[in-house]
C-alpha positions in Angstrom: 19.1 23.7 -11.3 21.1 22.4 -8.7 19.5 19.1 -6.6 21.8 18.5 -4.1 18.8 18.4 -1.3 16.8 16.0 -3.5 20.1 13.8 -4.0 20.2 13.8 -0.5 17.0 12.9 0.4 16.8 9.9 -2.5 20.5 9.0 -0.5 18.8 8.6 2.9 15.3 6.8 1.4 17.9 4.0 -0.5 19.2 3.3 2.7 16.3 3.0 4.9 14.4 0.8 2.0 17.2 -1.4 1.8 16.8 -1.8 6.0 13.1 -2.6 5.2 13.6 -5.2 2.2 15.7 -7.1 4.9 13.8 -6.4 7.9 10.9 -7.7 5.6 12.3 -10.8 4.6 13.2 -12.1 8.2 9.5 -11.3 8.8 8.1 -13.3 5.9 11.2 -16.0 6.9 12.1 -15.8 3.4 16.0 -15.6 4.3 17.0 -19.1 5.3 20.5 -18.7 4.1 20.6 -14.5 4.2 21.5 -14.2 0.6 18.6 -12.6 -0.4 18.1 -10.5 2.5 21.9 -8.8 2.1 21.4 -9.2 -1.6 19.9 -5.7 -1.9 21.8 -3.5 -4.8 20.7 0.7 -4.8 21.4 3.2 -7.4 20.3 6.7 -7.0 19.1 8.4 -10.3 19.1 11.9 -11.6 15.0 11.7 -10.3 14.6 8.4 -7.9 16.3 5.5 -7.4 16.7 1.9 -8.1 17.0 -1.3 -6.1 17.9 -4.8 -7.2 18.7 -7.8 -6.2 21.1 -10.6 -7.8 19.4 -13.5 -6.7 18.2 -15.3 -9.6 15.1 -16.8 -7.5 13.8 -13.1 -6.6 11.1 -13.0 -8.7 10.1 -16.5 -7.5 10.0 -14.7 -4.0 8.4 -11.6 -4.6 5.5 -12.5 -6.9 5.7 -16.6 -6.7 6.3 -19.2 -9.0 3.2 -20.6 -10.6 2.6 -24.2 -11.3 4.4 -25.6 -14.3 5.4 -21.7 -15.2 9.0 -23.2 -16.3 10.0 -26.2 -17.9 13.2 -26.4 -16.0 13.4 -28.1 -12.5 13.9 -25.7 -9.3 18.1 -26.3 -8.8 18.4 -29.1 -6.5 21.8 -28.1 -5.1 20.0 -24.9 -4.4 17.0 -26.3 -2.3 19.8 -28.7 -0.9 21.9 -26.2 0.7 18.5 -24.3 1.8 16.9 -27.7 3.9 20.0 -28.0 5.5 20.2 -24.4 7.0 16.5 -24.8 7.8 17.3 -28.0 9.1 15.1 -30.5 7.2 14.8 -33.5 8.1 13.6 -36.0 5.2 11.0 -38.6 6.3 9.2 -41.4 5.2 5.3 -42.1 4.5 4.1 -44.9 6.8 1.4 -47.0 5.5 -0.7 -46.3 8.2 -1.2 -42.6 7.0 1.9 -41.2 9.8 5.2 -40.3 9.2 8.5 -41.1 10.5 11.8 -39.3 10.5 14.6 -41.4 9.0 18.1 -41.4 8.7 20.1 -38.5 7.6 22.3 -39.3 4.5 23.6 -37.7 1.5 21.0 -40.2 -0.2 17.9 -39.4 2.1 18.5 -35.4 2.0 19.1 -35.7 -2.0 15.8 -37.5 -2.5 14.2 -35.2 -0.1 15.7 -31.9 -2.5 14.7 -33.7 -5.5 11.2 -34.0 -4.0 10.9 -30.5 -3.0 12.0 -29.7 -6.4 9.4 -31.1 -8.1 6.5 -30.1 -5.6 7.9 -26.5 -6.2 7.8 -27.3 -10.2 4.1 -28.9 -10.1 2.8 -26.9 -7.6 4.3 -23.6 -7.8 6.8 -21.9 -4.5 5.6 -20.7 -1.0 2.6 -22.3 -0.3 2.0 -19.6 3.2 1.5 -17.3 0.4 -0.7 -19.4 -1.9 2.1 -19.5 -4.3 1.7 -15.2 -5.4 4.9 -14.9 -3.6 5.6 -12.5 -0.6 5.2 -9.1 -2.4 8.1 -8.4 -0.2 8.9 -5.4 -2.9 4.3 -4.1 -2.8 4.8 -4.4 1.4 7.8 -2.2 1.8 6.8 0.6 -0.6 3.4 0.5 1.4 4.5 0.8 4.4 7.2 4.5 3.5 5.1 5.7 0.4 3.8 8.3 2.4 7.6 9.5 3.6 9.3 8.7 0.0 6.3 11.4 -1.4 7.4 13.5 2.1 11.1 13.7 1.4 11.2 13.6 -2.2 8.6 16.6 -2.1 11.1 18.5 0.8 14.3 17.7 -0.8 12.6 18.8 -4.5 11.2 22.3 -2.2 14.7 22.6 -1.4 16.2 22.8 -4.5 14.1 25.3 -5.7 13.7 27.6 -3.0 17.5 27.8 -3.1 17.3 28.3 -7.0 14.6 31.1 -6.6 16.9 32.9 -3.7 19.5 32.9 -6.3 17.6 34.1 -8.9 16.7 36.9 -6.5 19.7 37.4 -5.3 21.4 37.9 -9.2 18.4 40.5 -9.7 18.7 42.2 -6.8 22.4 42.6 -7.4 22.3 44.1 -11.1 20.2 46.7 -10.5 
């Protein structure tokens, strides 16, 4: 059976899942650098589709990164790159219980990633989303299941309406 209308309608769901994965992450502000947001990769298959990402820290994004859940340290260079497009600024504990802003250096911004890193290793990532991640992936499906199930279903009716009118067609024609 031919599914050129199902194709088509798996073609134009990729796409507007894709928008939402990055529309998604700007409103969860997980997309300090954009490489996550653009990082979106789509197949279309014989019956759905695929999307993936090549961010190594996805998973950390989309379902968290529990406390302790890897022996390895979060990369430093990483988190370094990430507090300076965020605009970090490392600071200093006063003894009196305040804080105070202090000198931006290679050193201070360093000791500030290493910090991060090992808050994010003892304590797990994201703490806005009590370290279960942003279910970025749960959110966007919710919020187009009902028109995925709509145009798969239409594109699928399609198909097979088309099918049956050639079946028809081939009867009515051999008689």
């Amino acid at each position: 059976m031919n599914r050129n209308n199902l194709k088509k309608a798996l073609e134009e769901l990729v796409v507007e899942y894709k928008k939402k994965l990055s529309a998604q992450a700007k409103i969860d502000k997980t997309h300090a650098t954009g490489r996550f947001a653009k990082s979106f990769e789509s197949k279309v298959t014989e019956d759905g589709f695929e999307i993936t990402s090549n961010v190594p820290y996805l998973k950390d994004i989309d379902k968290g990164a529990n406390p302790n859940q890897t022996t390895r340290t979060p990369n430093i260079g990483k988190i370094l790159e990430w507090a300076k497009i965020k605009r970090l600024r490392p600071y200093k504990k006063m003894p009196s219980g305040g804080t105070r802003f202090i000198k931006v250096t290679d050193e201070s911004m360093f000791r500030m990633a290493s910090s991060i890193a090992k808050i994010i290793k003892k304590k797990g990532t994201i703490k806005r989303f009590n370290h279960k991640g942003s279910g970025i992936f749960d959110t966007v499906y919710k919020s187009i299941s009902k028109k995925i199930g709509v145009e798969i279903g239409s594109g699928y009716s399609k198909d097979i309406q088309e099918e049956l009118r050639k079946t028809i067609d081939k009867f009515n024609t051999s008689k």
